[in-house]
C-alpha positions in Angstrom: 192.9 47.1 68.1 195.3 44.1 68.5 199.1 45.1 69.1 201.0 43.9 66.5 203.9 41.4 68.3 207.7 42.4 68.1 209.6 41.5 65.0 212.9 41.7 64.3 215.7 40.3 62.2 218.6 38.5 62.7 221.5 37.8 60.3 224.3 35.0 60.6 227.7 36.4 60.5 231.2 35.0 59.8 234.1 37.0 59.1 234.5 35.1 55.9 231.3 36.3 54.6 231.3 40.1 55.4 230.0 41.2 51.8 227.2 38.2 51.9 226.5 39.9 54.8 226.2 43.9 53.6 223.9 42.6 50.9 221.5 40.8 52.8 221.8 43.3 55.6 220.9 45.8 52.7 218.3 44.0 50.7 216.5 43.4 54.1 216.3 47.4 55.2 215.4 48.3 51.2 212.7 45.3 51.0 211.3 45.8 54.5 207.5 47.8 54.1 207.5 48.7 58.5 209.7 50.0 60.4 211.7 47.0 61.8 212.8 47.5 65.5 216.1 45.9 64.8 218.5 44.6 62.3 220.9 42.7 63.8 224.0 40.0 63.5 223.9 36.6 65.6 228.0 37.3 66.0 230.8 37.8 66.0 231.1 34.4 68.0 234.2 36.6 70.1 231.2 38.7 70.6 229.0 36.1 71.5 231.5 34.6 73.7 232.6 38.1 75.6 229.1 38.6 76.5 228.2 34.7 78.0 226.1 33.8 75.1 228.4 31.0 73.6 230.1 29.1 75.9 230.7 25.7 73.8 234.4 24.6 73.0 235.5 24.9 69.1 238.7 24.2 67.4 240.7 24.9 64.3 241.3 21.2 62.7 242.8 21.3 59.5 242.0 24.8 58.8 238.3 24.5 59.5 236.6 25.3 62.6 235.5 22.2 64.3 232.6 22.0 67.3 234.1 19.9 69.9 230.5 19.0 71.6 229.4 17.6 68.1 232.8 16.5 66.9 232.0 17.8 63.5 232.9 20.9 60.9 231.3 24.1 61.4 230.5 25.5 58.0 230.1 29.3 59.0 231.0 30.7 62.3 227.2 30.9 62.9 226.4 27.1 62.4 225.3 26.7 66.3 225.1 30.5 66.7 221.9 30.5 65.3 220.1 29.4 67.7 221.0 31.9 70.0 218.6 34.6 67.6 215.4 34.4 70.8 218.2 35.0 73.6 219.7 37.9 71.1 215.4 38.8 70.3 214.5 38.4 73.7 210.9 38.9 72.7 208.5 38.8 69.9 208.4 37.1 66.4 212.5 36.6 65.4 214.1 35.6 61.9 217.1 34.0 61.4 218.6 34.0 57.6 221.9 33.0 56.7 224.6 35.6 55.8 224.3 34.3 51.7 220.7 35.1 51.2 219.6 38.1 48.6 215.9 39.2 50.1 214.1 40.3 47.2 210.2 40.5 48.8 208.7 42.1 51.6 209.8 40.3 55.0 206.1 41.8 56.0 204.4 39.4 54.2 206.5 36.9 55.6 205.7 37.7 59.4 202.0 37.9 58.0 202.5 34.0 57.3 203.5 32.6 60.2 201.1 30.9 62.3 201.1 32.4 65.7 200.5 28.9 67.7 204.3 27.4 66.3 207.5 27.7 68.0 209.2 27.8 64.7 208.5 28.3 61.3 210.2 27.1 58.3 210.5 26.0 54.5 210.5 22.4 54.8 213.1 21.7 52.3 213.7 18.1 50.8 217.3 19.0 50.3 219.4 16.0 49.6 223.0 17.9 48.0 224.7 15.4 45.9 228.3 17.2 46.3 230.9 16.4 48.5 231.7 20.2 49.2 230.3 23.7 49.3 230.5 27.3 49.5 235.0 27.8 49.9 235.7 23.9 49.9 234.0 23.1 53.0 232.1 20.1 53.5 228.4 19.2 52.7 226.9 17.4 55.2 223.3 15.7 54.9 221.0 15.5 57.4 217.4 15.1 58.2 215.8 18.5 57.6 218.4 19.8 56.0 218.8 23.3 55.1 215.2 23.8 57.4 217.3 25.9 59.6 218.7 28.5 57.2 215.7 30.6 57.2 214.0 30.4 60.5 211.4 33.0 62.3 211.3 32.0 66.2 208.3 32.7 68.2 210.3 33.7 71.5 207.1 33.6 73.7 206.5 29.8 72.6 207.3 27.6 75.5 209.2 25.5 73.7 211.6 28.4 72.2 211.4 29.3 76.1 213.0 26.1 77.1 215.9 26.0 74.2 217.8 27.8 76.6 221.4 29.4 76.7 222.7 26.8 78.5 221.0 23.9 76.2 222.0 26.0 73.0 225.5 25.2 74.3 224.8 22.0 74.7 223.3 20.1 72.7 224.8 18.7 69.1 224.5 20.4 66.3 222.6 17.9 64.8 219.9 17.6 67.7 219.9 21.6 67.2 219.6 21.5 63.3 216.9 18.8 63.5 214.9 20.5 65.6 215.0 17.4 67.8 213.9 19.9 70.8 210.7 20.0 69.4 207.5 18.1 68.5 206.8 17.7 64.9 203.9 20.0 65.5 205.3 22.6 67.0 206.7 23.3 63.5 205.2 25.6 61.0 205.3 25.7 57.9 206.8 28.6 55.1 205.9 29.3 51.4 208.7 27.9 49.6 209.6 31.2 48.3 211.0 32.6 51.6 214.2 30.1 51.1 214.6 29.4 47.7 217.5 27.5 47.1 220.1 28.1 44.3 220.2 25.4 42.2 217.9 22.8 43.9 214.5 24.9 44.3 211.0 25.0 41.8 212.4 27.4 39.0 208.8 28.2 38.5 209.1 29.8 42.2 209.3 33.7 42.3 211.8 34.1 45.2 211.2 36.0 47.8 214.1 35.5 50.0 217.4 33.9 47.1 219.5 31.9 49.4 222.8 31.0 47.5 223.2 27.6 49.4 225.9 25.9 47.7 228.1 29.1 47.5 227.3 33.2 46.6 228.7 35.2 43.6 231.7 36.5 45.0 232.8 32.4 44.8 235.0 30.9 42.4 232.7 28.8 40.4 229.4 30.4 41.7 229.6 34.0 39.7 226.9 32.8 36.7 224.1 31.1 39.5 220.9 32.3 38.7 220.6 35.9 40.6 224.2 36.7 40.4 223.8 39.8 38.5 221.3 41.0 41.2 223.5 39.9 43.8 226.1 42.4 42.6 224.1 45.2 41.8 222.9 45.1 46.0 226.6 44.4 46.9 227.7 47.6 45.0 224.2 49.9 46.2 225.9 48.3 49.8 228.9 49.5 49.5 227.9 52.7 48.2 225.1 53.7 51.1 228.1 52.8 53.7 230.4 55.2 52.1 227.9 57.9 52.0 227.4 57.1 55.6 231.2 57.5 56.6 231.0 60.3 54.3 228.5 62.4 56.4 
C-alpha cells in the first residue's frame, strides 16, 4: 500500500488579526476528515526572527510596516513570512492560507487535488482590485498573480521548493516572492477555484470551500454584511468558546 505523504497546515499570523486567526485555526480542525499532524502559525515574525528564520530588515513608516529589501508596505506581518511555511513543514505536502479565510470544506479533498509532480499549487486568480485600500486602510497593491499566494499548498520535497531556501526567502523582493518568479510556469499547479474564493470578486455560482475575506473580514468597519459574515461570527464565537473550555479544564 502507498504511504500517504506528510500534510500539514500552516496559518499566517499578525497580531492585528488574532480573531481572523482563531476562526480559521478553528474551521480548519472542525472541517479537517484525518488526523492532521500539525496545525500551525507562520509567526509571530519576533518568533520567526528569535529562531534564525527571518532575518530581512523591516520598518515602521508612517504607521505601517515597511520591507526594506522591497521598499514596499507589508500588508500583514506574514506578507514575506509565508514563504517560510516548507522551512517551518520541513517535509511533505504544506498549505499556506491567510489569517482571514473561513474553511468551510474538507482540506482532504484539497490535498487529494494536488498534482504530486508541482512545486506549488494554487487558484490562479485574475484578481485585478479596483480600490486604492484594504482590510484597516492599508494599501492595495496589484501585481501579476495577485492574490495566487494567499492560499498555497507547497510540495517541500520538490526541488524547486528545495532551492527557495532560508537565506533566498530573505532575500529576494516580495514581488519576485509573490510572483512566483523562482519558478517555471510549469512547475505551477493548478486549484479548483473553490479552495480561495474571494469575497466580492469570485464566481457567486462557486460553493466555497475555503471563504477568503480578501478585501477585509467581519470584524472590519465596513466589511460586517460581506457575504459569509454571519458564518464568520458564528466560528469566531464556537472559537472563543472551545478555548475557554480549554482554560477551563
Amino acid at each position: 500500500m502507498m504511504k500517504q505523504p506528510l500534510r500539514s497546515v500552516w496559518i499566517g499570523w499578525d497580531s492585528r488579526e488574532a480573531d481572523a486567526y482563531a476562526v480559521a485555526h478553528y474551521t480548519t480542525r472542525q472541517r479537517y476528515s484525518d488526523p492532521l499532524p500539525r496545525i500551525g502559525a507562520v509567526g509571530p515574525l519576533y518568533e520567526l526572527r528569535k529562531s534564525g528564520l527571518y532575518t530581512r530588515p523591516t520598518e515602521k513608516r508612517d504607521g505601517r510596516l515597511w520591507d526594506v529589501i522591497s521598499d514596499a508596505p507589508m500588508s500583514t506581518e506574514f506578507a514575506i513570512a509565508r514563504f517560510l511555511t516548507p522551512a517551518c513543514a520541513g517535509a511533505g505536502l504544506a498549505l499556506f492560507m491567510d489569517a482571514d479565510v473561513l474553511v468551510r470544506a474538507d482540506l482532504a479533498e484539497l490535498f487529494a487535488s494536488v498534482d504530486a509532480t508541482k512545486a506549488v499549487s494554487v487558484v490562479k486568480h485574475d484578481h485585478r482590485p479596483l480600490n486604492a485600500t484594504k482590510m484597516d486602510g492599508q494599501v492595495q497593491t496589484s501585481y501579476r498573480r495577485k492574490n495566487w499566494s494567499s492560499v498555497m499548498v507547497f510540495n517541500c520535497e520538490h526541488p524547486k521548493v528545495e532551492a527557495l531556501t532560508v537565506e533566498r526567502v530573505n532575500a529576494m523582493t516580495g514581488r519576485e516572492l509573490h510572483q512566483f518568479a523562482w519558478l517555471d510556469d510549469d512547475d505551477i499547479g493548478e486549484l479548483h477555484p473553490k479552495w480561495n474564493w474571494l469575497v466580492g470578486h469570485s464566481d457567486p455560482a462557486i460553493e466555497p470551500g475555503v471563504v477568503h475575506f480578501t478585501d477585509g473580514y467581519p470584524q472590519m468597519a465596513g466589511y460586517e454584511n460581506v457575504a459569509y459574515a454571519d458564518e464568520w461570527r458564528a466560528a469566531l464565537e464556537m472559537a472563543e468558546g472551545a478555548d475557554a473550555l480549554l482554560a477551563a479544564t
